[in-house]
NUGUVEX-403415 format. One line per field, with one value per atom (N, C-alpha, C): atom name; chain; y, x, z; residue number from 0. Coordinates in steps of 0.02 Angstrom, whole numbers. Layout:
a [CA:...] .
c [A:...] .
py [Y:...] .
px [X:...] .
pz [Z:...] .
k [NUM:...] .
***
This chain:
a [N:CA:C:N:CA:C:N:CA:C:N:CA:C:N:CA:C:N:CA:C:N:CA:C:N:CA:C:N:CA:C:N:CA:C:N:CA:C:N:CA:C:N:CA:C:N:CA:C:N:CA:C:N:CA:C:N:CA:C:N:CA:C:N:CA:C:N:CA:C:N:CA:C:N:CA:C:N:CA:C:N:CA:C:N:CA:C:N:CA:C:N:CA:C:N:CA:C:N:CA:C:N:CA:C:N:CA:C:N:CA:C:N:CA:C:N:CA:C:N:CA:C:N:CA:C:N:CA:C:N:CA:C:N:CA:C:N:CA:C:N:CA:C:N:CA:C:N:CA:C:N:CA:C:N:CA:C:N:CA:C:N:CA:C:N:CA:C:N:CA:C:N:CA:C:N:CA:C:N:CA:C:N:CA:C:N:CA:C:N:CA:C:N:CA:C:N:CA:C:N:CA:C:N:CA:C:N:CA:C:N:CA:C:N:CA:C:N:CA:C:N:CA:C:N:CA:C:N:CA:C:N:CA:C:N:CA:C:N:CA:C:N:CA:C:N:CA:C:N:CA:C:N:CA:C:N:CA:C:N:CA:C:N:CA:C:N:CA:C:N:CA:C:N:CA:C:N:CA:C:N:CA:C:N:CA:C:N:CA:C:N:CA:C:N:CA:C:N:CA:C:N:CA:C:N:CA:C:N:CA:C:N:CA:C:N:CA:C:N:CA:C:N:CA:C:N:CA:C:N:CA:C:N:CA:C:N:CA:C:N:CA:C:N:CA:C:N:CA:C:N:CA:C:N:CA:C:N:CA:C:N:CA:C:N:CA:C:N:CA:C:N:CA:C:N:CA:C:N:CA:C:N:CA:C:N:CA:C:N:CA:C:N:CA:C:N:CA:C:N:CA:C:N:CA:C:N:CA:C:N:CA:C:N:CA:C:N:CA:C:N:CA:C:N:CA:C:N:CA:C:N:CA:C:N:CA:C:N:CA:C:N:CA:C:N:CA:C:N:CA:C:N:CA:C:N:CA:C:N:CA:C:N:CA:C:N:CA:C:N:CA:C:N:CA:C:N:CA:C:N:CA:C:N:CA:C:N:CA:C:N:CA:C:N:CA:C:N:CA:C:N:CA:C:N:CA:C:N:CA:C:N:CA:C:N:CA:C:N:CA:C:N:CA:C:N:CA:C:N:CA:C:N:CA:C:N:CA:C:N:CA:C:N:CA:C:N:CA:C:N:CA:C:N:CA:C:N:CA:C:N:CA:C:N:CA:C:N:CA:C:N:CA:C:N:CA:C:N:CA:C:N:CA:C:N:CA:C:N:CA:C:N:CA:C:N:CA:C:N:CA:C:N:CA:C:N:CA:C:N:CA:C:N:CA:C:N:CA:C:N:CA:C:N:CA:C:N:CA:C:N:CA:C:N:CA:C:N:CA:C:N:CA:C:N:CA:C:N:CA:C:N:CA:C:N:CA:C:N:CA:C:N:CA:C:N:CA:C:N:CA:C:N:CA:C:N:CA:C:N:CA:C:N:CA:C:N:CA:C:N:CA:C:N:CA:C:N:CA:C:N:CA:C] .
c [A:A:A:A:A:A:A:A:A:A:A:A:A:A:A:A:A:A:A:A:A:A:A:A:A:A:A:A:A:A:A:A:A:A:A:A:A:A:A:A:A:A:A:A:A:A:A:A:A:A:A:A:A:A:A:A:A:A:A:A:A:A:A:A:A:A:A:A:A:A:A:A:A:A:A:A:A:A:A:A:A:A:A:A:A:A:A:A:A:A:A:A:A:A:A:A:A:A:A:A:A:A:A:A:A:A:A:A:A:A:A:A:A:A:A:A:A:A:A:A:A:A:A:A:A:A:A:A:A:A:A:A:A:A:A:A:A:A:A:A:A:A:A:A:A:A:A:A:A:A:A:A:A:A:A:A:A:A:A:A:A:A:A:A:A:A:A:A:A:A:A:A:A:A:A:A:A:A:A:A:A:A:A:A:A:A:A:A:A:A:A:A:A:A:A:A:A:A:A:A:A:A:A:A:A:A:A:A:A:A:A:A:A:A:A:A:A:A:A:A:A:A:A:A:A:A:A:A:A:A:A:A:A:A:A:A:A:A:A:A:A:A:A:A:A:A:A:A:A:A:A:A:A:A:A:A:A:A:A:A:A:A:A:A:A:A:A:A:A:A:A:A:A:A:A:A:A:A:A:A:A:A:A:A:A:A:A:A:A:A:A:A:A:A:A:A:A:A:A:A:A:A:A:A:A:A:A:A:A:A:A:A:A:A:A:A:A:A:A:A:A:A:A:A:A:A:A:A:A:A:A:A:A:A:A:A:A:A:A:A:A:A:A:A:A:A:A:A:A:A:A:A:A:A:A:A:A:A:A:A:A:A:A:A:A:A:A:A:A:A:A:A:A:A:A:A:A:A:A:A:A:A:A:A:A:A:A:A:A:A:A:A:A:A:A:A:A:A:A:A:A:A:A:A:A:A:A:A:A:A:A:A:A:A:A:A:A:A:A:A:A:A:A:A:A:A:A:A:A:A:A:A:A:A:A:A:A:A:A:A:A:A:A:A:A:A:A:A:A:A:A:A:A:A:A:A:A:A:A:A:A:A:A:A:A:A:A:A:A:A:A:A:A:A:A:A:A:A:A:A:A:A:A:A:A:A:A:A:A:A:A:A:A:A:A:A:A:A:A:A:A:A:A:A:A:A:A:A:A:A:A:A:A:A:A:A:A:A:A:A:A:A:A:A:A:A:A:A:A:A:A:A:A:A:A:A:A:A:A:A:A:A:A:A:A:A:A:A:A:A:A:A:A:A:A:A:A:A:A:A:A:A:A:A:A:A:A:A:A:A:A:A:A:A:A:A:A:A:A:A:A:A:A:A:A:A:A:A:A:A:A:A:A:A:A:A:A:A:A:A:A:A:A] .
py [-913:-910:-867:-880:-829:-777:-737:-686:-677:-710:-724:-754:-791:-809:-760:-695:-636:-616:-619:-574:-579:-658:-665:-723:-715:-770:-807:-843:-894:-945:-978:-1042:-1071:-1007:-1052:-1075:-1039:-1039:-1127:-1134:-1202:-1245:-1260:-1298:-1304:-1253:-1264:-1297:-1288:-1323:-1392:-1417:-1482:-1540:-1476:-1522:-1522:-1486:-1496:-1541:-1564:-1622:-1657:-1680:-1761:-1738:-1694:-1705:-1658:-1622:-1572:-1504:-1485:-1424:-1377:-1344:-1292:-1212:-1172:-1093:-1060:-1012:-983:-906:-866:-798:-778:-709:-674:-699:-742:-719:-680:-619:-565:-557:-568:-533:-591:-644:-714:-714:-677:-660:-614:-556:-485:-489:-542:-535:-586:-619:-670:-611:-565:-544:-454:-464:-372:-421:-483:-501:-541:-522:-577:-536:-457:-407:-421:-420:-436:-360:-344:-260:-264:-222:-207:-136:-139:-87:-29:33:62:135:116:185:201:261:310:354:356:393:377:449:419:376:381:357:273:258:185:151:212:187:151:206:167:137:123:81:-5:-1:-35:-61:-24:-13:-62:-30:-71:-158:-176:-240:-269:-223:-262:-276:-319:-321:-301:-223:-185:-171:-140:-123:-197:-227:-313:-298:-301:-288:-332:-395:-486:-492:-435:-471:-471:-416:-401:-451:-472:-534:-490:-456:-380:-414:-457:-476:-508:-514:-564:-503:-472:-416:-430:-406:-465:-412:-431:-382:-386:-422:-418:-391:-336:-342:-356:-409:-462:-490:-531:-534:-491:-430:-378:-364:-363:-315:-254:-206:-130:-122:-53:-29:45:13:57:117:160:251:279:256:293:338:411:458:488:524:577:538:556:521:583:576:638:610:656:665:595:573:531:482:456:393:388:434:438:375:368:309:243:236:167:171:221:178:185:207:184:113:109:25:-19:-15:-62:-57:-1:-2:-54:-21:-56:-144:-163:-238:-267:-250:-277:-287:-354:-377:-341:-358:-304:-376:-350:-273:-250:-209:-149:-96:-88:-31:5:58:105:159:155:182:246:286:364:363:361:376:425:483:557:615:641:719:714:703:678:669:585:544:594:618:643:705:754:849:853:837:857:843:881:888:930:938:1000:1017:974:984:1012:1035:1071:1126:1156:1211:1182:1126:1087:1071:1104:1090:997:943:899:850:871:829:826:771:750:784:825:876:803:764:717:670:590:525:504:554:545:588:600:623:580:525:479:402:392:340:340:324:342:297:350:343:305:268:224:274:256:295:338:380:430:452:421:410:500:525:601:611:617:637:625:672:670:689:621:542:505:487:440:397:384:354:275:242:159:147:199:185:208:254:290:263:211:179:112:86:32:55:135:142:145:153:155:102:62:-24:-32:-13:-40:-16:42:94:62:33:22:-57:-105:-154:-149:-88:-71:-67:-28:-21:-66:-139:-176:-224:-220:-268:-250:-199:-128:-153:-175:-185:-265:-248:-322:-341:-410:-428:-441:-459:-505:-455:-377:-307:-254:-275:-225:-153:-113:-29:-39:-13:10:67:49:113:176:233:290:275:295:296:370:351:417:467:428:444:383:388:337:372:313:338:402:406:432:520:526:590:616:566:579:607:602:604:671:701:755:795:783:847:854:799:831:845:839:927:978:990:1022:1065:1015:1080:1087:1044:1069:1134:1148:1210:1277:1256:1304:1333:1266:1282:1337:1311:1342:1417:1426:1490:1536:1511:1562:1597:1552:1563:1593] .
px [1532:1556:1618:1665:1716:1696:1756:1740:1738:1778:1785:1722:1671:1626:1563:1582:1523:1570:1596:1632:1605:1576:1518:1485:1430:1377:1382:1459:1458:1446:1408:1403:1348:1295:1256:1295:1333:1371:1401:1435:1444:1427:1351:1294:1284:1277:1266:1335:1377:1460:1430:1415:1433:1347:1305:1259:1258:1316:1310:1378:1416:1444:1420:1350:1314:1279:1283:1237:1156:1162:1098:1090:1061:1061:996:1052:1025:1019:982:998:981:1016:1000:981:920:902:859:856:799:734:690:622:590:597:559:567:633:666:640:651:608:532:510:420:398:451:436:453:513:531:486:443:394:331:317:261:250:319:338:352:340:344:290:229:169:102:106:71:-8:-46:-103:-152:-154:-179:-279:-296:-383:-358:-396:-390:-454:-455:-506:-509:-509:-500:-541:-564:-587:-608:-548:-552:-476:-449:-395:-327:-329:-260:-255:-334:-366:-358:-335:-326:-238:-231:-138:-112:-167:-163:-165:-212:-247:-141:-143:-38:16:16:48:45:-9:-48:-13:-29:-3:73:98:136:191:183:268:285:243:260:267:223:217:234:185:201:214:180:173:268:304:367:370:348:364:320:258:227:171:152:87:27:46:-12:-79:-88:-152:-178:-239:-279:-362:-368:-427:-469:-551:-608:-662:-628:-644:-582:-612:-552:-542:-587:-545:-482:-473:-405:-354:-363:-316:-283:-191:-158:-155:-161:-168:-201:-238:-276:-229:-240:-230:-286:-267:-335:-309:-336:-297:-364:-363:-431:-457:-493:-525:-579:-609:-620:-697:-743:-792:-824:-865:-870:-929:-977:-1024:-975:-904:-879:-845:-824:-804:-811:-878:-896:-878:-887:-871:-800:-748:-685:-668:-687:-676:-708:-759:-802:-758:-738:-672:-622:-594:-524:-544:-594:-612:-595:-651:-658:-595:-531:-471:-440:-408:-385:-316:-276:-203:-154:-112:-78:-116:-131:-155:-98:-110:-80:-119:-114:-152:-84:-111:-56:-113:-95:-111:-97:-120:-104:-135:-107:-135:-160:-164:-130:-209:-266:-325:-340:-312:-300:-270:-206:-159:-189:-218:-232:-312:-337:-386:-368:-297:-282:-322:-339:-377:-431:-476:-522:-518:-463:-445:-482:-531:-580:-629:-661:-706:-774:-823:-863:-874:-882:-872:-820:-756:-700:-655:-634:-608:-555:-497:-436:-391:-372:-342:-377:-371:-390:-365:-297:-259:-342:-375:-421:-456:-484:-495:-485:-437:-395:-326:-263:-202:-163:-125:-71:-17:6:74:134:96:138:94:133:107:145:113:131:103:155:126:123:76:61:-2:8:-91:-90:-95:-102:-21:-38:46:64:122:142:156:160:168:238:271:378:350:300:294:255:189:172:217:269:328:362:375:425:399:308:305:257:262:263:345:385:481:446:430:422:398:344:313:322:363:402:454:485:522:504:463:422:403:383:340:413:480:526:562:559:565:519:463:413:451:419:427:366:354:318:271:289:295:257:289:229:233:175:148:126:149:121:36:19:-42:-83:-126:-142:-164:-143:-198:-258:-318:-384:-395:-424:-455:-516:-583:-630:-690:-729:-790:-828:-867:-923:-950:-1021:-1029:-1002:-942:-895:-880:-874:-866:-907:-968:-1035:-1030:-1057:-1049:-1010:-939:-891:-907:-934:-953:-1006:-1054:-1114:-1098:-1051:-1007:-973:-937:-894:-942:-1001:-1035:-1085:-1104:-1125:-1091:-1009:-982:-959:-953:-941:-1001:-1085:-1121:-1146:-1130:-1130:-1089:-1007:-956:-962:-1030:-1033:-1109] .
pz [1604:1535:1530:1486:1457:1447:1426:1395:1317:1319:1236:1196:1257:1209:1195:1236:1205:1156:1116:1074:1003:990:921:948:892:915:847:852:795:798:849:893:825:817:757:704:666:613:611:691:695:705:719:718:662:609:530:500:514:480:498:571:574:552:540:503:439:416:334:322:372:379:368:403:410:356:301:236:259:306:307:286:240:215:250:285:339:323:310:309:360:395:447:422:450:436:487:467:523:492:536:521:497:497:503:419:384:343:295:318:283:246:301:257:253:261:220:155:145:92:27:75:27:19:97:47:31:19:-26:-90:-121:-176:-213:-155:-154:-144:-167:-144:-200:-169:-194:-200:-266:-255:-285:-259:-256:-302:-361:-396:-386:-377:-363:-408:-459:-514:-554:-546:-568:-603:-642:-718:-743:-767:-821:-782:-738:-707:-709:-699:-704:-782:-823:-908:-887:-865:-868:-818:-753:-734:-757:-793:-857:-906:-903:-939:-884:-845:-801:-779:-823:-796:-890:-927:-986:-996:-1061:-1083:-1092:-1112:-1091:-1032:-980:-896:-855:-889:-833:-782:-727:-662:-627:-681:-651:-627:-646:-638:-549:-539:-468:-420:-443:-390:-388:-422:-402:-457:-490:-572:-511:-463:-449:-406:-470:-430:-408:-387:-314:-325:-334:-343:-273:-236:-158:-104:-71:-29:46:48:74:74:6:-11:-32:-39:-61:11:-19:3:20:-28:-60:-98:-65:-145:-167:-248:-269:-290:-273:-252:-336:-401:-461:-488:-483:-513:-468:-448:-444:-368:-326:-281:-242:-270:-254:-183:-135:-81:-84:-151:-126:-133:-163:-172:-98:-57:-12:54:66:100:86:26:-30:-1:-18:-10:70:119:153:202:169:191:172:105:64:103:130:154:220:261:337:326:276:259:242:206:194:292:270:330:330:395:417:397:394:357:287:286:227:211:161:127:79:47:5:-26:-88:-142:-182:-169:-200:-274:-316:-402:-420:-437:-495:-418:-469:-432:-397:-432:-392:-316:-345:-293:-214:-235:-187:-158:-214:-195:-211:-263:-300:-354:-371:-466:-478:-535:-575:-536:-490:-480:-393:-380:-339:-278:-346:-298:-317:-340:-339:-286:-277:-206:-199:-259:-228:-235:-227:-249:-197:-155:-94:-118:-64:-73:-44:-75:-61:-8:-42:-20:52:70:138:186:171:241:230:192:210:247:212:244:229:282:263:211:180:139:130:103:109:65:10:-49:-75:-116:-156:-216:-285:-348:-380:-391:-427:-505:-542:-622:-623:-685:-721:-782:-807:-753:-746:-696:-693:-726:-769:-809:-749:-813:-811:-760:-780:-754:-696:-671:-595:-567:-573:-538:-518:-553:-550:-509:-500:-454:-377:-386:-340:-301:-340:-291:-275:-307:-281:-195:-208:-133:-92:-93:-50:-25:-83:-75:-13:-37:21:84:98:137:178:166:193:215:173:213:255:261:333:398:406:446:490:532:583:588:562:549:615:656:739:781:726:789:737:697:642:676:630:683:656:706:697:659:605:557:600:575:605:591:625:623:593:536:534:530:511:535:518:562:541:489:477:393:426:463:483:488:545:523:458:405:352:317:326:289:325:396:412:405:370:366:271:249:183:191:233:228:248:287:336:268:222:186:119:110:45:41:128:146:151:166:157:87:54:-28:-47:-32:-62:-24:9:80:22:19:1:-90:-126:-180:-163] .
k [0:0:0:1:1:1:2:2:2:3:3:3:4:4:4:5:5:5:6:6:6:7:7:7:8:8:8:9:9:9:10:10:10:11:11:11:12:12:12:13:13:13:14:14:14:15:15:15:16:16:16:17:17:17:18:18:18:19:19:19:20:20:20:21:21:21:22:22:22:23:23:23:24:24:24:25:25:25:26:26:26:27:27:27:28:28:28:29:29:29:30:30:30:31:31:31:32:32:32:33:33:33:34:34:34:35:35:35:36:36:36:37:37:37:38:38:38:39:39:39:40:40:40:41:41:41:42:42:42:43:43:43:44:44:44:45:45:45:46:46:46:47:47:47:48:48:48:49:49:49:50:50:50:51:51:51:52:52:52:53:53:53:54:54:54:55:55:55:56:56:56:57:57:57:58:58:58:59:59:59:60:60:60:61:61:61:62:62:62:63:63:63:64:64:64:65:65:65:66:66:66:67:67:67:68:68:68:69:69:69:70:70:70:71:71:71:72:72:72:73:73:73:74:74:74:75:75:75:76:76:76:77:77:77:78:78:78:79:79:79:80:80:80:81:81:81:82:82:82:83:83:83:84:84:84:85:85:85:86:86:86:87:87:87:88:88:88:89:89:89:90:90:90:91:91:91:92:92:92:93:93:93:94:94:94:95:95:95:96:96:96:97:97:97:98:98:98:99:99:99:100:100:100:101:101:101:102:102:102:103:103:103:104:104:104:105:105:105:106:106:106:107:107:107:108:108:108:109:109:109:110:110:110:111:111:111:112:112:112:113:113:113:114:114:114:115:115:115:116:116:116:117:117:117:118:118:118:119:119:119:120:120:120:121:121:121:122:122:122:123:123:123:124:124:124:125:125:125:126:126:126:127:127:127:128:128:128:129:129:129:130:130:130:131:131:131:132:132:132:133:133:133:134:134:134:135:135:135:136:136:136:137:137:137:138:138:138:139:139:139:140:140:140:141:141:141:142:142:142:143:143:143:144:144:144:145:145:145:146:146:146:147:147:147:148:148:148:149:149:149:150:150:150:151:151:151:152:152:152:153:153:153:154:154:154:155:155:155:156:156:156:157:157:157:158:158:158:159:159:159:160:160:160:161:161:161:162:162:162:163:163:163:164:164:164:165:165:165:166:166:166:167:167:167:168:168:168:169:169:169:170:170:170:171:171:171:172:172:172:173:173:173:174:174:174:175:175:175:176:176:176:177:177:177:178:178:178:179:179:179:180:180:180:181:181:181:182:182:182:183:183:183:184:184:184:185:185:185:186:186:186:187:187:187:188:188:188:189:189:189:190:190:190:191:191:191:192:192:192:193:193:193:194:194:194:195:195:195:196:196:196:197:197:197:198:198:198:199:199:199:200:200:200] .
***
């Protein structure tokens, strides 16, 4: 070969000129960028809320926020079919198991979206003996939406995020989630810290 012909790879470009000569309408793109971009617009969310964050979650689904714009309106009460769950409220050590059986059962790619200071820290319930210090020690985090409770504009901004997010990914070699603990472990580190709660009082 020349040299000139490493210099671009317009050879497709002219495969597409001369079939849209003979009348064929051809588009050329990355794969990858092709069905990230169908399904960061096709996100199917498992709602899992709690208390108040689950009210304006409840907001985001109506009328003025319409989330239906973004492709997010078809929310699935199995998750099976869910994309992401959304984690909106307060998350105590017996619900603990529950969401992670849910998270396990959703097929890959998964994602999980943090809503209210809850969700993310504790929130108020902070020194709480049974209130998970954030949903990230249970299963990991994608995003993390901050207020209490988070407004309608901040959970919007933070599907854009995680939209983003997912057309960033190669589809072809998805990373692999962290593992973070089986039921089991879980169950023992909350007797583990409900003894220490009741020891230190």
């Amino acid at each position: 070969m020349k040299n000139e012909d490493f210099n671009n790879n317009d050879y497709l470009e002219k495969y597409v000129e001369e079939l849209h000569k003979g009348g064929v309408n051809v588009a050329i793109g990355v794969l990858d960028d092709v069905i990230n971009w169908g399904r960061s617009h096709s996100v199917w969310p498992l709602t899992f809320a709690t208390s108040c964050c689950g009210i304006e979650f409840m907001c985001v689904g109506a009328a003025r926020a319409d989330f239906a714009r973004f492709g997010w309106e078809v929310t699935r009460n199995s998750p099976r079919q869910a994309d992401v769950i959304f984690v909106a409220g307060t998350i105590v050590y017996k619900m603990a198991p529950v969401l992670k059986r849910l998270y396990d059962q959703m097929a890959e790619p998964k994602y999980v979206i943090a809503i209210g200071g809850c969700a993310i820290s504790g929130g108020p319930f902070k020194d709480s003996y049974n209130v998970v210090q954030g949903v990230d020690k249970i299963i990991p985090v994608d995003v993390y939406v901050p207020g209490c409770p988070s407004r309608p504009n901040a959970m919007l901004y933070g599907m854009m995020q995680m939209e983003r997010k997912i057309k960033l990914e190669s589809f072809f070699k998805l990373p692999k989630k962290p593992i973070i603990t089986k039921e089991e472990e879980i169950r023992a580190q909350i007797d583990e810290e409900s003894k220490d709660v009741k020891t230190s009082k």
